[in-house]
Every structure is written in structure tokens, then in C-alpha cells.
C-alpha positions, 0 to 999 in steps of 0.5 A: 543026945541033948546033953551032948550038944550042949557039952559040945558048946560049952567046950567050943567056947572055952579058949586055952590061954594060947589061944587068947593070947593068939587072939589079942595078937590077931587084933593088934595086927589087924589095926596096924593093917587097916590104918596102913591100908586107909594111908594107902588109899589115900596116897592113890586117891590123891596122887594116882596109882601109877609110877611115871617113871620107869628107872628104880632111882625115879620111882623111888624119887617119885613116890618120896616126894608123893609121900612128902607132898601127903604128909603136908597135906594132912598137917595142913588140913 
């Protein structure tokens, strides 16, 4: 019964190369989303989390100039 489990780990760390290339996708992915998401935090943590406006065309307005005003902010600092 030993050599089955230890067959049985051997082949669970084998990976086929679809498998690899899935990986590596997965971690591209993965550090495009943690510096999106460290840039959201930011934006709320400086400027709030709510929209003041209540029209589509002032909301949008509203978080242009937000994402202006951070974009200045981190080239100054």
C-alpha cells in the first residue's frame, strides 16, 4: 500500500504542459489585479468612496477629475 501512495504523489506533482502554461497565465493575471486594486484603494482612501453626483455625465465628471487630481498627487510625491 506504500508504493501507492507514494505513486500517487509523484504523479499529483507532475503538471502537463497545458497545465503550466495555465499557471503562468494565472500569475500574470494575478499582478495586474493587485496593482488595479492597490490603485483603487488609493483613489478612495484619498477622495472617499462615494460619487456626489447623482446624473451619469456628473459622475463621470466627478471621478475624471478624482482620477486627475491622483495622478498629480502621486507625480508629486
Amino acid at each position: 500500500m506504500s508504493l501507492r501512495i507514494n505513486a500517487t504523489v509523484d504523479q499529483a506533482q507532475e503538471q502537463t504542459p497545458l497545465q503550466k502554461a495555465h499557471n503562468a497565465r494565472m500569475n500574470e493575471d494575478y499582478n495586474q489585479r493587485w496593482m488595479s486594486e492597490t490603485g483603487f484603494s488609493q483613489l478612495k482612501e484619498d477622495d472617499g468612496e462615494k460619487l456626489r453626483s447623482r446624473s451619469w455625465h456628473g459622475q463621470f465628471r466627478e471621478l475624471t477629475r478624482k482620477c486627475i487630481i491622483h495622478n498629480l498627487t502621486q507625480a508629486a510625491s
